[in-house]
C-alpha positions as CSV (number, residue, x, y, z in Angstrom):
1,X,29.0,48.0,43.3
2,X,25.1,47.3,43.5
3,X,23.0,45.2,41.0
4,X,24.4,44.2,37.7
5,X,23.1,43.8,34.6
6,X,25.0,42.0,31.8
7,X,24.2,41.1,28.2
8,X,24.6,37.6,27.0
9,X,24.8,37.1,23.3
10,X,27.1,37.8,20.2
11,X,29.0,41.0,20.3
12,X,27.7,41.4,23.7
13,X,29.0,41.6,27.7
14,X,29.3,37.2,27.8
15,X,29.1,35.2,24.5
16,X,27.0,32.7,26.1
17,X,25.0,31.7,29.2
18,X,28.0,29.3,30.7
19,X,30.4,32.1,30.5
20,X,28.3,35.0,32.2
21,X,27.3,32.5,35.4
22,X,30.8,31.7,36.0
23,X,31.5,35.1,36.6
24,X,28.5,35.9,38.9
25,X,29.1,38.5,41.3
26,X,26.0,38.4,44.2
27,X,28.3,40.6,47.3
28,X,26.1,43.5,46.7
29,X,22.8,42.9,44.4
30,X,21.6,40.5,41.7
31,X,23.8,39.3,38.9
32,X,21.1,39.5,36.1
33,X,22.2,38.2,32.1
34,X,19.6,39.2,29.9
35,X,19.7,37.1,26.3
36,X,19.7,39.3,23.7
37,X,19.5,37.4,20.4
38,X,17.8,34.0,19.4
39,X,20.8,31.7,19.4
40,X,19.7,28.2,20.8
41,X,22.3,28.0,24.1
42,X,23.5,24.7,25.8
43,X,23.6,23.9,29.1
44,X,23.9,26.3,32.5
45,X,25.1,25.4,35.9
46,X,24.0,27.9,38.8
47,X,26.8,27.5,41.4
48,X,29.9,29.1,43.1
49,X,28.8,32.7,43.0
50,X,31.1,35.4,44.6
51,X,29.3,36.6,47.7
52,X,25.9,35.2,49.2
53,X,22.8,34.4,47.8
54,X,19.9,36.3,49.4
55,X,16.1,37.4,48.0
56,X,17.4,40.9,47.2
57,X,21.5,39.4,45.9
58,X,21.1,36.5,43.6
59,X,21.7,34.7,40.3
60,X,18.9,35.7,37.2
61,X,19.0,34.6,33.7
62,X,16.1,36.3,31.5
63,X,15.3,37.5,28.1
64,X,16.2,40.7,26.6
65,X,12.5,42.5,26.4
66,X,12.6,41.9,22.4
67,X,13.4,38.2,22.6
68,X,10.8,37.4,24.9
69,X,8.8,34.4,23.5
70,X,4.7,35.1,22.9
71,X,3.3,31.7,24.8
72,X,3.8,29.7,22.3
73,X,7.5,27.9,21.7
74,X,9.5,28.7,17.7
75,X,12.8,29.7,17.1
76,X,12.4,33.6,17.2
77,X,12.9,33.9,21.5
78,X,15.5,33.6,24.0
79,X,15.9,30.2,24.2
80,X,18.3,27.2,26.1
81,X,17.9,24.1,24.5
82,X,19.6,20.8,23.5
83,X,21.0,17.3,25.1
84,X,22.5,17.6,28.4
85,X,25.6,15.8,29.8
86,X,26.0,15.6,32.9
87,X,24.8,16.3,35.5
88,X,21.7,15.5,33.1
89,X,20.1,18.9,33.2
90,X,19.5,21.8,30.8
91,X,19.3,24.3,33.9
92,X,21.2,22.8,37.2
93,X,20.7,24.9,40.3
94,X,22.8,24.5,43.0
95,X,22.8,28.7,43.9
96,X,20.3,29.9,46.1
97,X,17.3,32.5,45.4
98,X,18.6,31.6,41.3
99,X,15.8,33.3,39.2
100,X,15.1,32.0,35.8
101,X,12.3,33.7,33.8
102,X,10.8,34.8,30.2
103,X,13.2,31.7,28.5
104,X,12.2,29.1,26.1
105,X,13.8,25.6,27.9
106,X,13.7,23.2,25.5
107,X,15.1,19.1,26.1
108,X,16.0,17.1,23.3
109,X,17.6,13.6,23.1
110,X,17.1,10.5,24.5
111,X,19.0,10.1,28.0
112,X,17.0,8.2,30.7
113,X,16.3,10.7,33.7
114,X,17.2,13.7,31.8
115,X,15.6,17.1,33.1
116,X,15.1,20.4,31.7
117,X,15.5,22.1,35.4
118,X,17.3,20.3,38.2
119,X,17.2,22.1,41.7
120,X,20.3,20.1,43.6
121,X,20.4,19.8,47.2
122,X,20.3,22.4,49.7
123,X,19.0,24.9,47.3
124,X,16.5,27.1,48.3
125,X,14.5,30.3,47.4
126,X,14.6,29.3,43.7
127,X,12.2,31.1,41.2
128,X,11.3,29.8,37.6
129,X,8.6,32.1,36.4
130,X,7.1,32.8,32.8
131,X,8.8,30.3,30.9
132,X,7.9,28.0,28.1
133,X,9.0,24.2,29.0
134,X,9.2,21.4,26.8
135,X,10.3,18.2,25.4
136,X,11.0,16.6,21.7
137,X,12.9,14.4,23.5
138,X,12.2,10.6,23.8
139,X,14.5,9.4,26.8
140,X,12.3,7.3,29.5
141,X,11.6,9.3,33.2
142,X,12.8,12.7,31.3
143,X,11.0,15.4,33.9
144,X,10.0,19.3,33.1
145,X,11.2,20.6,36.5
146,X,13.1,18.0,39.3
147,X,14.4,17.7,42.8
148,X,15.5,14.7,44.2
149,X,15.7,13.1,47.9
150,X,16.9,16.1,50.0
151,X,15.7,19.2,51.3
152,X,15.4,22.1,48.6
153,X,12.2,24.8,48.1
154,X,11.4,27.5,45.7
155,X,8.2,29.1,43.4
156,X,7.0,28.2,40.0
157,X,4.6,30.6,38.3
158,X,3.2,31.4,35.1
159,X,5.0,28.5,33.3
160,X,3.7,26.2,30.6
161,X,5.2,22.1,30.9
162,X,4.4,19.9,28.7
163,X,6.0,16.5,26.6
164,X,7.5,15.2,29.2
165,X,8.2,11.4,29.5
166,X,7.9,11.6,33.3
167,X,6.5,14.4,34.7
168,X,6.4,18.2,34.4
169,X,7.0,18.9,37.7
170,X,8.3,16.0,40.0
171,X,9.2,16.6,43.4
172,X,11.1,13.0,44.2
173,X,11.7,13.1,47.5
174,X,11.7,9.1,47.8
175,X,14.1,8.3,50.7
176,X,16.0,10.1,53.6
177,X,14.4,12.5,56.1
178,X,14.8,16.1,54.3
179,X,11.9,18.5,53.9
180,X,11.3,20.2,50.8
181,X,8.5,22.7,50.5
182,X,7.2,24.7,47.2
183,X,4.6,26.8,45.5
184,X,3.3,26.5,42.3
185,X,0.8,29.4,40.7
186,X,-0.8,29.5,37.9
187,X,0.7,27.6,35.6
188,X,-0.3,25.2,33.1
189,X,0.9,21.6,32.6
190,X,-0.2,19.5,29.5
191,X,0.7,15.8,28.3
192,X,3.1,14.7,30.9
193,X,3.9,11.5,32.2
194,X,2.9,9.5,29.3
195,X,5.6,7.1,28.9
196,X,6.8,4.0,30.8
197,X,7.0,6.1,34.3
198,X,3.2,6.9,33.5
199,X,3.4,9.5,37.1
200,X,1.7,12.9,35.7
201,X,2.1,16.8,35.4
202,X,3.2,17.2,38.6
203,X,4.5,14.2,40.7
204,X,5.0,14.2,44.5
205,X,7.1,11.2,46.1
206,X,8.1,11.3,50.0
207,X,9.3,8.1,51.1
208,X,11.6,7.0,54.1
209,X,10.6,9.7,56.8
210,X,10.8,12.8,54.2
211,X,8.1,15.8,54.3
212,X,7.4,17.6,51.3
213,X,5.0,20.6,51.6
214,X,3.2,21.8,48.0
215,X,1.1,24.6,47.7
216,X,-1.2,24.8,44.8
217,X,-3.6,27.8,43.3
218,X,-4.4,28.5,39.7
219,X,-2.9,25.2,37.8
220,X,-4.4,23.7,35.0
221,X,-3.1,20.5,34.3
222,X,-4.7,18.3,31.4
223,X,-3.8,15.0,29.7
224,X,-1.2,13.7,32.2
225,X,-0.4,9.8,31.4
226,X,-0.6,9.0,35.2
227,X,-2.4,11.7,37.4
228,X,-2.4,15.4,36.8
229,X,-2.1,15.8,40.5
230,X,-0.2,12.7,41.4
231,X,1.1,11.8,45.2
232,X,3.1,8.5,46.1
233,X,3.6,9.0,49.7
234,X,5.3,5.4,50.9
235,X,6.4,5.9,54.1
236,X,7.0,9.6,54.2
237,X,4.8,12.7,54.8
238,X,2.8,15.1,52.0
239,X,1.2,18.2,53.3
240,X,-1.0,19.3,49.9
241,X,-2.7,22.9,50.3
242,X,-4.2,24.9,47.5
243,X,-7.4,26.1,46.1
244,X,-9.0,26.8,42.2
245,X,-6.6,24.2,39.8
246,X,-8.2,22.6,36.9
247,X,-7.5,19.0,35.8
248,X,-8.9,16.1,33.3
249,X,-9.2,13.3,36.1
250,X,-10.7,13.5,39.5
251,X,-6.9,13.4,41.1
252,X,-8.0,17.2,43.0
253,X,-10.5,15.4,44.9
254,X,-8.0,12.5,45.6
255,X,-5.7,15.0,47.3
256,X,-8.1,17.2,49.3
257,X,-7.8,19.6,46.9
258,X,-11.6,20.2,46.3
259,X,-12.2,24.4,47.0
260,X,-12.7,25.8,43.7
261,X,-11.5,22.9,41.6
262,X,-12.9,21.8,37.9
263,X,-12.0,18.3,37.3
264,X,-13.1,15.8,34.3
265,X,-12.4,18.6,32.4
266,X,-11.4,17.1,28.8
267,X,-8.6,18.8,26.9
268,X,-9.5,20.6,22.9
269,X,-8.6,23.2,20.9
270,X,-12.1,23.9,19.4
271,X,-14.8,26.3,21.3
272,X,-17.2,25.2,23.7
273,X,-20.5,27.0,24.1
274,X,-21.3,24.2,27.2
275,X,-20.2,21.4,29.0
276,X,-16.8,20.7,31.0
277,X,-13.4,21.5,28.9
278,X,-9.9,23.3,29.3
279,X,-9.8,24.4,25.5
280,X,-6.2,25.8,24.1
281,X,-5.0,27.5,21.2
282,X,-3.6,24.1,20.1
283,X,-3.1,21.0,21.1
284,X,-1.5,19.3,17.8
285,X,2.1,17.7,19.0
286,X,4.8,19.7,17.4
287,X,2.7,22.4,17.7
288,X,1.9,23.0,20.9
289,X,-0.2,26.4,21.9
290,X,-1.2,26.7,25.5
291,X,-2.6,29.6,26.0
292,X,-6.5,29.6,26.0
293,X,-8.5,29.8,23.2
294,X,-11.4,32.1,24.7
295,X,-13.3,32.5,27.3
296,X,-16.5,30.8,25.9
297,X,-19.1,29.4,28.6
298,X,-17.5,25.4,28.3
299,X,-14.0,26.6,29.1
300,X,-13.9,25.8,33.0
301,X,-10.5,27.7,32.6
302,X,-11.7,31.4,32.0
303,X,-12.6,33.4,35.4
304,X,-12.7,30.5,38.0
305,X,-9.1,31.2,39.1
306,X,-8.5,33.2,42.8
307,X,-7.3,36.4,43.1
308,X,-3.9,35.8,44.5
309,X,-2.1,39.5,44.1
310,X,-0.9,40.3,47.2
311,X,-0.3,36.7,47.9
312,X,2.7,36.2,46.6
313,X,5.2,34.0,48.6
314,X,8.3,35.2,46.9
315,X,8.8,39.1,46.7
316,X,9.7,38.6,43.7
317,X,6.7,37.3,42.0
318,X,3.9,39.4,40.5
319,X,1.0,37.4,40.1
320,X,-1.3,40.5,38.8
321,X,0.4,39.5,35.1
322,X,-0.1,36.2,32.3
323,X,3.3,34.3,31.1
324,X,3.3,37.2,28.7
325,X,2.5,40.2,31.1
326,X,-1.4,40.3,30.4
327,X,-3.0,41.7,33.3
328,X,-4.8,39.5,35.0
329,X,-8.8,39.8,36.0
330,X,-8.8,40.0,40.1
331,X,-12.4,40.0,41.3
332,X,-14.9,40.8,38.4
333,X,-13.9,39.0,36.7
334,X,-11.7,36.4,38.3
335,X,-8.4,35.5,37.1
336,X,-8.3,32.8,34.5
337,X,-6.7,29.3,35.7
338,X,-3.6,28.4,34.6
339,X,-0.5,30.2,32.7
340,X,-2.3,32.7,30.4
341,X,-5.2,35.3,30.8
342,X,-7.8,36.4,28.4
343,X,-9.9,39.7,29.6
344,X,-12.7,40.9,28.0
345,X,-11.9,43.9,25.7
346,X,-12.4,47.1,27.5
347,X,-14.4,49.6,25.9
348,X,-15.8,53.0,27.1
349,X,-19.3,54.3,26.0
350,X,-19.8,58.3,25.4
351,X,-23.1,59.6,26.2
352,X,-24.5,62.8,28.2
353,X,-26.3,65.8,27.3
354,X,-23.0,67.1,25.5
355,X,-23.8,64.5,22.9
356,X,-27.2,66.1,21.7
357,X,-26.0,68.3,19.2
358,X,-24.1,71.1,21.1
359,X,-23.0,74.1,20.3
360,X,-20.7,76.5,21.1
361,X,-23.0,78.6,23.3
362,X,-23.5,75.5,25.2
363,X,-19.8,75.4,26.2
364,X,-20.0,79.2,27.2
365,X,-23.3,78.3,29.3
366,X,-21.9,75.2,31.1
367,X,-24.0,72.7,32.7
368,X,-24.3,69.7,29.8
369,X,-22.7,66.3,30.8
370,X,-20.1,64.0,29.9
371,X,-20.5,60.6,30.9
372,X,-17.9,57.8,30.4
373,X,-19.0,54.0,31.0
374,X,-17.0,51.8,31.0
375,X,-17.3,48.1,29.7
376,X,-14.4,45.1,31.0
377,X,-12.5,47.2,33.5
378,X,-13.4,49.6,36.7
379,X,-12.4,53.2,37.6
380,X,-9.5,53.2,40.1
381,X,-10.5,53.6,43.8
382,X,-13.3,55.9,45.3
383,X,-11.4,58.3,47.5
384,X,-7.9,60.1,47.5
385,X,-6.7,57.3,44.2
386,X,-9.6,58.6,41.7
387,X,-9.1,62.1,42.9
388,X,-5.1,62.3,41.2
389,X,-6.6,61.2,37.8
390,X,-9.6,63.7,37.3
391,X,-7.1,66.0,35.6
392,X,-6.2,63.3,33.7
393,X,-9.4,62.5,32.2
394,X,-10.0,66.3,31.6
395,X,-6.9,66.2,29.2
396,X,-7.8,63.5,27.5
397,X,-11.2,64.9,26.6
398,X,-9.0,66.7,23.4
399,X,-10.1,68.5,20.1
400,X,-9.4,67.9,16.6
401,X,-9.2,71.0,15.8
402,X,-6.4,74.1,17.6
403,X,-8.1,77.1,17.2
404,X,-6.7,79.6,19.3
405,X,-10.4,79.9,21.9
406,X,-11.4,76.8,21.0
407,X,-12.0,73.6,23.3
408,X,-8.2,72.7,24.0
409,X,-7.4,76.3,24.4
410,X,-9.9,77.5,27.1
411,X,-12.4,74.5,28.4
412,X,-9.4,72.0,28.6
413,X,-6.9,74.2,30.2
414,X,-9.9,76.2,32.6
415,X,-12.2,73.2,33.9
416,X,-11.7,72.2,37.3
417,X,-11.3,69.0,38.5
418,X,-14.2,69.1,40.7
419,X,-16.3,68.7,37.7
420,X,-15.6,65.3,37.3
421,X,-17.4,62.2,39.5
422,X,-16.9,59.0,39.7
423,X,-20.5,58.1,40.0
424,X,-20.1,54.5,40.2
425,X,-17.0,51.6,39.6
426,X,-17.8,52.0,35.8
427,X,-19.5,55.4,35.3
428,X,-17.5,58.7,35.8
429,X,-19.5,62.0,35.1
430,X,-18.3,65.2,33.8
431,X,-20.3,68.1,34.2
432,X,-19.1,71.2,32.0
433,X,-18.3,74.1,33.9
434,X,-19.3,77.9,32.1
435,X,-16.5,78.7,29.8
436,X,-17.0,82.6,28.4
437,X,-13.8,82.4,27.1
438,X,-14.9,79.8,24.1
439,X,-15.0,81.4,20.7
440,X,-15.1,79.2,17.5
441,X,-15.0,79.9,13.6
442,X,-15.9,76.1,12.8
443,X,-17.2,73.3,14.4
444,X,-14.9,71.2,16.5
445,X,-15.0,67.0,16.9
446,X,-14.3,66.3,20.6
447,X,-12.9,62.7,21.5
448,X,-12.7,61.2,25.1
449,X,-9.6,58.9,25.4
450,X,-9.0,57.6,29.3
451,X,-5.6,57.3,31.1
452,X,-4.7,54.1,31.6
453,X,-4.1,55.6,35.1
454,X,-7.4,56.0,35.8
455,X,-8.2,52.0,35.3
456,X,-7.8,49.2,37.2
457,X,-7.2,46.7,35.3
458,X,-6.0,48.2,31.6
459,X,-2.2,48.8,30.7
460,X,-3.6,51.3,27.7
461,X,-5.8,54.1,27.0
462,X,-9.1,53.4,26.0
463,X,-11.2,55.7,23.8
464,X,-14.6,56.5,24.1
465,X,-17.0,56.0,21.6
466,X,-18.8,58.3,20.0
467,X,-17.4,61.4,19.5
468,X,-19.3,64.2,20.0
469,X,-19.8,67.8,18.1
470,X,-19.9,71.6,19.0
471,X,-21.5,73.8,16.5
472,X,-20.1,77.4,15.2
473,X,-23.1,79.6,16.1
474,X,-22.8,82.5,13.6
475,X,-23.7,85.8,15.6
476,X,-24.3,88.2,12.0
477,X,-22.6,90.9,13.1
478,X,-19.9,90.3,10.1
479,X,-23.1,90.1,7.7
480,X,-24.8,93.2,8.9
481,X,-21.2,95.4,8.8
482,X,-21.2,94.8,5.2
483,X,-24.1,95.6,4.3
484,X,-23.8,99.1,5.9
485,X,-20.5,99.6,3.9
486,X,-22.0,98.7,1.0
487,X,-25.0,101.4,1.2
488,X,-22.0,103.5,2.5
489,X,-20.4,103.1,-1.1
């Protein structure tokens, strides 16, 4: 037996959530449930596996691929919502390495303290990634994500908390001596903490001689009724790291949190040419939309992030994709900061000598260019990495037209790869080898579409822009042959 893979859902492998976890099986992989309809489910208690948790054996719940929800919350996604009983938690983890991702967690009711995620004591390795978090509810100290006063740790990324009473994130560690330590990545936290509690979007507490360690890149954390990057250290320790979050007070600077940061950024849903703003799709309560709007020049959000690929401190993260598996900018540009990306569209500009007007004698000659540059995305790496896609980008250079020694038939299949250069990170070159073989009735339209392959960034092809032509040269001989017959007759 290795890793398992069970559907949860009507008519499928577990009728509900509940039933698949009390049959998971760890001994000798992960014991994944994938949701495959839109039914709202009820509670989930992670604990008592067969075998033991490790990073590579453990407890998932995710979303079929179909039921995935788009960033924004509705009815139409893999979802787990609803008032809890007790213990008061949508999600309770007591299992460790649990992974939870791609779900719509959604807290209703009114119970004082209630959570959507509760990581219990002792639990480590836990992973909540790409999930949509929220509350209608209106109990008092209701929290997005909790852990209490003993020693637990674990990774959120590429979430998006918001509505909570309490906080979106509260790490309570307010008596005892254990040590808790987490990382949170690029996620986005929005109107938390405004009720009596008044802490924040995310929430630190260490009291009595406890330690918690939080590690911080990429957030964005706006409109939180306390601070967006609260600490409450009493008597115990809090060891804050991080670099590049985003938040509407100055509570970055209060924790030492100052490389890369945009604070006093104020919260909208309408553009910004200037000025200092996190600006979402939508902001209206009930109809939440977190993702960003655009990348206009007042949206401190877009490209100040830090590349963090590679960084990852959970194998299982991926931090090169958005809460809905955009790819994320690295280097030029940056990654945007908090739960979602927005790249610029890549495009891909035709031009070269091939584009004057060619014609078929041209082709036979050889020597006009092809030149692809490229606009929002790079060519893959200089060296042995560019080399594998040259054929690639030779196929993709295609025909209209199928005439038996036309383009796709003898330039296509005969070019060598060394014709193609990768002049610079955005400008590959294609210089047309002699083709004596090319023989056309009509002219042909020639379009260049590039591999994703051969991109860095891009997860489709992108075609080039123009197309360019190849004339029919007409040689006469036809012409002149019936002429002679017809003196002949």
């Amino acid at each position: 037996m290795a890793d398992q893979t069970k559907t949860i859902g009507s008519g499928q492998d577990y009728a509900t959530p509940a039933l698949w976890e009390a049959d998971s099986d760890v001994s000798t992989g992960f014991w994944k449930g994938t949701i495959e309809d839109t039914t709202a489910y009820g509670e989930v208690t992670f604990s008592g596996a067969t075998g033991t948790p490790t990073i590579n054996n453990y407890v998932w719940l995710t979303s079929a691929t179909g039921n995935r929800h788009s960033g924004v919350a509705g009815t139409g996604h893999a979802r787990i919502e609803g008032t809890p009983g007790t213990p008061a938690a949508l999600l309770t983890i007591n299992e460790n390495f649990t992974r939870i991702d791609y779900l719509q967690i959604k807290l209703t009711g009114s119970g004082s303290s209630d959570e959507a995620i509760r990581i219990q004591s002792n639990t480590s390795g836990v992973l909540i990634s790409s999930n949509i978090i929220y509350s209608t509810g209106t109990g008092a100290s209701q929290d997005g994500i909790y852990t209490g006063n003993w020693a637990c740790s674990g990774c959120i990324d590429n979430n998006i908390i918001y509505g909570f009473d309490r906080a979106g994130f509260h790490l309570q560690n307010y008596t005892g001596s254990a040590t808790q330590t987490w990382n949170a990545d690029l996620n986005t936290l929005y109107n938390n903490g405004g009720g009596a509690a008044n802490e924040g979007n995310i929430s630190v507490d260490a009291d009595g001689t406890s330690t918690v360690n939080i590690n911080v890149y990429n957030n964005a954390c706006g409109s939180g009724g306390g601070e967006d990057f609260r600490a409450v250290a009493g008597t115990g320790t809090i060891n804050w790291a991080g670099t590049h979050n985003a938040c509407s007070d100055t509570s970055l600077t209060s924790r030492g949190l100052t490389t890369g940061a945009q604070e006093s950024l104020t919260v909208t849903a309408t553009t910004q040419s200037s000025g200092s703003y996190m600006v979402f799709k939508n902001i209206t309560g009930g109809s939440e939309d977190l993702q960003m709007l655009d990348e206009a020049a007042g949206n401190l959000l877009s490209d100040n992030g830090t590349n963090r690929v590679g960084s990852e401190p959970d194998a299982r993260q991926d931090f090169s994709l958005d809460i809905v598996g955009n790819t994320r900018g690295t280097t030029s540009p940056s990654p945007d900061i908090g739960a979602s990306e927005i790249l610029a569209a890549v495009s891909a500009a035709l031009s070269g000598t091939a584009t004057a007007s060619i014609t078929e004698s041209d082709v036979v000659t050889g020597g006009k260019t092809i030149i692809l540059t490229l606009t929002g995305d790079t060519w893959v790496t200089a060296g042995a990495t560019f080399d594998a896609q040259r054929q690639n980008i030779i196929d993709g250079i295609d025909s209209a037209q199928a005439e038996a020694a036309g383009w796709d038939a003898t330039w296509k299949v005969n070019e060598g790869v060394t014709a193609v250069v990768r002049t610079s990170n955005t400008v590959v070159t294609v210089t047309m080898t002699a083709e004596s073989g090319y023989d056309i009735t009509a002219q042909e339209t020639i379009t260049a579409t590039i591999p994703a392959t051969a991109l860095t960034t891009s997860v489709s092809a992108v075609v080039a822009s123009p197309t360019f032509t190849v004339d029919f040269v007409s040689t006469g001989i036809t012409v002149f042959r019936r002429r002679i017959e017809a003196r002949a007759v």
